[in-house]
ZADOGU-721879 format. One record per residue (C-alpha): residue number from 1; x, y, z. Coordinates in steps of 0.25 Angstrom, whole numbers. Layout:
BEGIN
 num    xx    yy    zz
 NUM     X     Y     Z
...
***
This chain:
BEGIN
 num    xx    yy    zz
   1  -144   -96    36
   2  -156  -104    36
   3  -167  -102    24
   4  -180  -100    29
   5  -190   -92    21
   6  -200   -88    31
   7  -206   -73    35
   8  -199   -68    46
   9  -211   -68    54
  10  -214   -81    52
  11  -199   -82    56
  12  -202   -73    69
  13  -213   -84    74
  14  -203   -91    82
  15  -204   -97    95
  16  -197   -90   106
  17  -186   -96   113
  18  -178   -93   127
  19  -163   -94   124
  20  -152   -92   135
  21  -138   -94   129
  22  -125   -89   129
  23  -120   -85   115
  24  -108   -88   107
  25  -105   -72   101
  26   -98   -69    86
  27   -84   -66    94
  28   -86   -80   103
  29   -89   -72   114
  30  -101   -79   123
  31  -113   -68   125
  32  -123   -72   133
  33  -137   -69   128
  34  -151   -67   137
  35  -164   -75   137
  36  -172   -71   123
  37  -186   -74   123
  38  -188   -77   110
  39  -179   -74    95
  40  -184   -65    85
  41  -182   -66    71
  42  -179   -54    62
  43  -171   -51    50
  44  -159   -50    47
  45  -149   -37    42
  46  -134   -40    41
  47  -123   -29    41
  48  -110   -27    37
  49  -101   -23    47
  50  -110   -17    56
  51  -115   -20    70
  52  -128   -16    76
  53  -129   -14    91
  54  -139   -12   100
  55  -141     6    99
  56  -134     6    86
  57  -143    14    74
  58  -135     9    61
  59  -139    14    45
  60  -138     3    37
  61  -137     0    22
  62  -145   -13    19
  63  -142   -18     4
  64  -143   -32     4
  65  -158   -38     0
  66  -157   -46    11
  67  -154   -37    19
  68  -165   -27    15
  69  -175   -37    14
  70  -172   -40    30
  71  -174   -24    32
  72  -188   -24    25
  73  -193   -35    34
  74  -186   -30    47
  75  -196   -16    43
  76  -208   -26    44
  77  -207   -28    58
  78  -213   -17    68
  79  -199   -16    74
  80  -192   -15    62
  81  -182   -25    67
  82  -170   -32    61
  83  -158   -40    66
  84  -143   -34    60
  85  -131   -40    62
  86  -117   -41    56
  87  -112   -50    45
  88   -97   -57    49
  89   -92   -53    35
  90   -98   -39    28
  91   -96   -47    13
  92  -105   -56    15
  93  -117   -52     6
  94  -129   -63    12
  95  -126   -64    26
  96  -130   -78    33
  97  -130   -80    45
  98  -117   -85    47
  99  -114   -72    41
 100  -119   -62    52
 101  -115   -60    66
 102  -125   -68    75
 103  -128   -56    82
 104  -134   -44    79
 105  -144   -33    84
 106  -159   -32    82
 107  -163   -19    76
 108  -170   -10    72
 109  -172    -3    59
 110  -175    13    61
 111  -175    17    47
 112  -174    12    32
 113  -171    19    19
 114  -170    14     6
 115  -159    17    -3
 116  -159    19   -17
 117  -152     8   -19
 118  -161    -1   -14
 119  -154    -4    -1
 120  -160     1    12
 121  -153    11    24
 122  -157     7    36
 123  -155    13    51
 124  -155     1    60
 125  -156     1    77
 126  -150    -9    84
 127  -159   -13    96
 128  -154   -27   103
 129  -143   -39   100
 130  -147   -52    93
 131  -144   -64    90
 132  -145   -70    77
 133  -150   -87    80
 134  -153   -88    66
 135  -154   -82    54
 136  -162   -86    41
 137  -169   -82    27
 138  -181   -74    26
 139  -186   -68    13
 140  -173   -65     8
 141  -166   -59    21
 142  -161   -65    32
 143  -169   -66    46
 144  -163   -71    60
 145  -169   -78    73
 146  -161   -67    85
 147  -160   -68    99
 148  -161   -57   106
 149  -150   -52   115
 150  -152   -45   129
 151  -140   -39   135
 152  -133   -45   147
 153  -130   -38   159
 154  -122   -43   169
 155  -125   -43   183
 156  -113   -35   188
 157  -118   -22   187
 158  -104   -16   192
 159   -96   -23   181
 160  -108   -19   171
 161  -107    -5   176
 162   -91    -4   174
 163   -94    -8   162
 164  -101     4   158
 165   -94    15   165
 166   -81    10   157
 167   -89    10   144
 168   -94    24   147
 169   -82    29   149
 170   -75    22   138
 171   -84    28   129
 172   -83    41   132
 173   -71    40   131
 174   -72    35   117
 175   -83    45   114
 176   -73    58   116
 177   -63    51   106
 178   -74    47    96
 179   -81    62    90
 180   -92    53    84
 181   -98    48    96
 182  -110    58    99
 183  -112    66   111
 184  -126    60   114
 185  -121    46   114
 186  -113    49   125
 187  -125    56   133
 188  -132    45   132
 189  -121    34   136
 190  -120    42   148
 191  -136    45   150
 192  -141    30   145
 193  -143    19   156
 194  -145     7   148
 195  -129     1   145
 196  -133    -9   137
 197  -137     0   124
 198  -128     9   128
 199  -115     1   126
 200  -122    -1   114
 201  -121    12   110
 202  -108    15   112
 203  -104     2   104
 204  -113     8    92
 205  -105    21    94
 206   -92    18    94
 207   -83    15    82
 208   -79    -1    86
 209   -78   -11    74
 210   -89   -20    68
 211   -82   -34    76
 212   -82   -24    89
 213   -96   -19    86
 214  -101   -34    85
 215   -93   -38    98
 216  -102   -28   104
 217  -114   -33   100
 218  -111   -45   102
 219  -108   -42   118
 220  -120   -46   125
 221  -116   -43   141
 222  -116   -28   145
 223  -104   -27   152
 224   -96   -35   142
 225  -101   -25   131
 226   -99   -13   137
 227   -85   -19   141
 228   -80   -21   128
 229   -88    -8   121
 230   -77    -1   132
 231   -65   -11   126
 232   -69    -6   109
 233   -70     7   115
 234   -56     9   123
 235   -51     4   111
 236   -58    16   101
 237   -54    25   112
 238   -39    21   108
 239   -39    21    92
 240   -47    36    94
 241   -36    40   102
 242   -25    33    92
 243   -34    41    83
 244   -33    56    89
 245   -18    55    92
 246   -17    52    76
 247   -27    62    73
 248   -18    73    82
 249    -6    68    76
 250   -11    70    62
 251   -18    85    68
 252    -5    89    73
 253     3    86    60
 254    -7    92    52
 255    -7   105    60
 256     9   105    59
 257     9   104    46
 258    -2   115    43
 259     5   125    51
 260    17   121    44
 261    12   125    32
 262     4   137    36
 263    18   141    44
 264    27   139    30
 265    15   147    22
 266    15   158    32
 267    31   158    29
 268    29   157    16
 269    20   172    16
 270    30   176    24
 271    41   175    16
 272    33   178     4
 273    30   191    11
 274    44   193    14
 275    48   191     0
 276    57   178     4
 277    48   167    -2
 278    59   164   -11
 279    68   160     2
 280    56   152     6
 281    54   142    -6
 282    68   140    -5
 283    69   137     9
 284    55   127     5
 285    65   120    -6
 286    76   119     5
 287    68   112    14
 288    62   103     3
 289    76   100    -2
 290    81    97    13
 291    70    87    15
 292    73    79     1
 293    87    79     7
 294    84    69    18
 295    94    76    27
 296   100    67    40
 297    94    75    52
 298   106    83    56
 299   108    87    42
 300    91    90    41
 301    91    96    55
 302   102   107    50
 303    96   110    39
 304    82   112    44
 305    87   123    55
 306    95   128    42
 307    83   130    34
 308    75   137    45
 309    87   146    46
 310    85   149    33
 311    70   152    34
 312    73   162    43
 313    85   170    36
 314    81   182    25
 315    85   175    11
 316    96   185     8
 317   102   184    20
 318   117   177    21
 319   112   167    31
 320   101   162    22
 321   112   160    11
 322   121   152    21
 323   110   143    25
 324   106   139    11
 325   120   139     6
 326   119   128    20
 327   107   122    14
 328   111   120     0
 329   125   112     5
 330   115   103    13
 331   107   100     1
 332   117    97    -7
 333   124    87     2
 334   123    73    -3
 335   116    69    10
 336   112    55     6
 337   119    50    -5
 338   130    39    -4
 339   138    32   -12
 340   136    18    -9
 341   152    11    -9
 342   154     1   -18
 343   167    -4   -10
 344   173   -17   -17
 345   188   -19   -14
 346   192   -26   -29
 347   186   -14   -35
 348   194    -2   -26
 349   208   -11   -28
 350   204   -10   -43
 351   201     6   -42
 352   214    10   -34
 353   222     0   -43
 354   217     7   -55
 355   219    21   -51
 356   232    18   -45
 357   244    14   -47
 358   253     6   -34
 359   248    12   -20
 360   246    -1   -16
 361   247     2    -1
 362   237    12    -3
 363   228     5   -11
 364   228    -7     0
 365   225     3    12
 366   213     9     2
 367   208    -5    -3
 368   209    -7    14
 369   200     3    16
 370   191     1     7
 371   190   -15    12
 372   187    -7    25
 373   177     1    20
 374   171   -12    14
 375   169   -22    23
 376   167   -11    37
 377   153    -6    36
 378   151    -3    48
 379   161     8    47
 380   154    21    49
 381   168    30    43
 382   176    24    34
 383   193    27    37
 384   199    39    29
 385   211    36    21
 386   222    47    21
 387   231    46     9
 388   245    52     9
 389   255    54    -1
 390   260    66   -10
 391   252    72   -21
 392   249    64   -33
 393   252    51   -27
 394   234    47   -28
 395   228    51   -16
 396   217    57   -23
 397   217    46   -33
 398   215    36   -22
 399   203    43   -15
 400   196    43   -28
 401   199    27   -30
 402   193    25   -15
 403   179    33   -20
 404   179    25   -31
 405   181    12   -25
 406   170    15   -16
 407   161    20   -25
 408   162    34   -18
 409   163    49   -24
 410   175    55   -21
 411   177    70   -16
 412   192    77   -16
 413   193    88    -5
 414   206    95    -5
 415   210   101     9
 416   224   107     3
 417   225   122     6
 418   213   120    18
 419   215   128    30
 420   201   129    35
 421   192   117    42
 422   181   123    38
 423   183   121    23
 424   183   106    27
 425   172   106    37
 426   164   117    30
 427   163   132    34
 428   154   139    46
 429   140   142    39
 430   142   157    45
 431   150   160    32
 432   145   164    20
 433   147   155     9
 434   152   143    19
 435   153   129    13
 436   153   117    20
 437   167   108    22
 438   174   102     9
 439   167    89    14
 440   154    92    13
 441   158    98    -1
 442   164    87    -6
 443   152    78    -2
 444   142    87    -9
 445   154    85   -20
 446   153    72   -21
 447   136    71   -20
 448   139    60   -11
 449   139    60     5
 450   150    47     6
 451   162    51    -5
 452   175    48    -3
 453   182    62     0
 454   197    63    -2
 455   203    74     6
 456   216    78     0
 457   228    86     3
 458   225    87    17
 459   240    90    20
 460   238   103    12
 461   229   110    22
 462   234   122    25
 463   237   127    39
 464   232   138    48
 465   237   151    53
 466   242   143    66
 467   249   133    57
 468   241   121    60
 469   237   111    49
 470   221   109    45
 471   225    95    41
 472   228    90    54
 473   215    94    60
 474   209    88    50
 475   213    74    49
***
């Protein structure tokens, strides 16, 4: 910035020039700019991340003495005029002019106000694009030499008018999605000849970014901006629509979940008024217990369709009994807790060794099993091992020397005397007081979904009436 301290109209008495050239822009784009007459020199207001168009009526807060002192001289002229542009980085406090974008807009100040503060509130009009040729010092604020740029239109009245019927139409388009876009803008975009400040007005009007607004500006050809006001807006269009869909998604979860909660209230009367809201906070803990549960899906799926059974049954009922005698065996089941094997083969040789004496052959085939178990992973069901010898001889024994080898619980389930499946598998849930099989029993026994369960005395199951044997079906 060059320090000259002169008046600015002093500054103002320059000669006038002709200039034809063609422009290097802030993006590198090359926009060619008309015959000026002559420059004119005014002073100098820089913003923070704001863009003045052409059209645009903006407030702005002016704190900086600098700036202010440029204000109170742009209020000498008869015009009130005064040049705004943007400054590259909004943290720099004293703006040179490397600092601000070279072009800006010639405006107009339509009213002030001071604050209490001391900083002034200002309503400025943008009335035609400049730009800035120098910039310099004058009594503490900062005045430029501008060049005034007229707006190019392109002979090819066809492509010029393409341009506008698809930037008319893009806007309206953008216009039903945007709720702040007023309804008299649009009247006059369809009323208003002049395509120029127009375009300008929609820019001003829509909600594009500070780099887009300045790319704007900085477009000089009327086709070229109208074209790429229609690009900035397409791409509006997109993010409002991404926008509504998210905004009907969050609507439509919303709705659910207050109907939820105005249909469980409504339930809730009910049963008070039925005197059964005692059933109902129980069948609320039911659901909040099933949830803590983490159920696999079939497992959830059932009792979820039990539980709305359940809702619909009178409390004293025999149904409503069976399906919470159902409910409670669910809860109790050990659904997600293992034991992790700690397989090690020195250790299970040691084990069997200790609490037993010879069985060598069995011991091998057990420490074989065991190896098996080891070293195939892979192996989705482990081999059952079917012990045979009289009583006494440590079949029991054994199955409790294999849980311990592998770091299992250990569950007995004696089948002597048994002459019904169903006390193995578990008895139809139409019965009152049915339990499920001596399997599921012995899991909840254990408090572990994987213990080892011996089944003994399998050759004691008793036969039916047509003298057949419930071992043989079975095994």
């Amino acid at each position: 910035m060059k320090d000259k301290k002169h008046t600015l109209s002093e500054a103002q008495n320059t000669e006038s020039v002709d200039v034809q050239a063609a422009s290097r822009t802030e993006d590198g784009i090359f926009a060619e700019e008309t015959t000026v007459s002559s420059h004119e020199v005014l002073p100098v207001l820089p913003l923070k991340n704001i863009v003045t168009l052409p059209t645009s009526i903006v407030p702005v807060i002016v704190g900086r003495k600098t700036s202010i002192k440029a204000v109170e001289e742009a209020l000498k002229n008869p015009d009130k005029t005064i040049f705004v542009t943007a400054q590259r980085h909004p943290d720099t406090e004293q703006p040179a002019q490397n600092d601000l974008y070279t072009y800006g807009t010639k405006s107009t100040i339509l009213q002030i106000m001071k604050m209490p503060n001391g900083s002034l509130k200002i309503l400025i009009e943008g009335l035609v694009r400049c730009k800035m040729l120098d910039a310099f010092e004058l009594d503490d604020y900062l005045a430029a030499h501008l060049e005034m740029i007229e707006t190019i239109y392109p002979e090819d009245e066809i492509a010029i008018e393409a341009a506008w019927r698809q930037l008319k139409q893009t806007y309206t388009a953008y216009a039903k999605l945007n709720p702040k876009i007023p309804q008299d803008l649009m009247s006059m975009v369809r009323s208003l000849e002049d395509k120029d400040a127009i375009a300008d007005t929609i820019a001003v009007h829509a909600s594009l970014s500070f780099v887009d607004r300045q790319k704007v500006l900085e477009t000089f050809d009327l086709k070229q901006r109208m074209i790429e006001i229609s690009i900035l807006l397409k791409k509006e269009i997109e993010i409002l629509q991404a926008e509504q869909r998210i905004k009907g998604r969050i609507q439509n979860q919303v709705e659910k979940n207050q109907r939820e909660y105005y249909l469980t209230e409504q339930i809730k009367a009910i049963y008070k008024e039925l005197g059964r809201e005692d059933q109902m906070t129980e069948i609320n803990d039911l659901k909040t217990k099933l949830k803590a549960l983490k159920l696999p899906e079939d497992a959830a799926e059932k009792a979820d369709k039990e539980l709305k059974r359940l809702e619909q049954m009178p409390p004293l009922s025999a149904e409503s009994g069976v399906s919470k005698h159902y409910l409670d065996w669910i809860m109790s089941l050990p659904w997600h807790k293992e034991s992790k094997d700690t397989i090690s083969i020195k250790q299970a040789e040691a084990i069997l060794d200790r609490d037993h004496a010879g069985l060598s052959k069995v011991k091998e085939r057990i420490i074989e099993f065991i190896a098996a178990k080891k070293y195939s992973k892979d192996l989705k069901r482990s081999p059952i091992l079917c012990l045979v010898g009289p009583p006494g001889v440590g079949k029991t024994s054994l199955a409790e020397s294999i849980a311990k080898s592998l770091g299992r619980e250990f569950v007995r389930i004696s089948l002597g005397g048994v002459r019904d499946e169903a006390e193995i598998r578990g008895h139809r849930r139409t019965y009152i007081g049915a339990l499920p099989g001596k399997i599921i029993q012995a899991m909840k026994k254990a408090k572990h979904i994987n213990p080892v369960i011996l089944l003994d005395e399998i050759d004691k199951m008793s036969r039916d009436q047509h003298d057949r044997y419930y071992s043989i079906s079975f095994i």
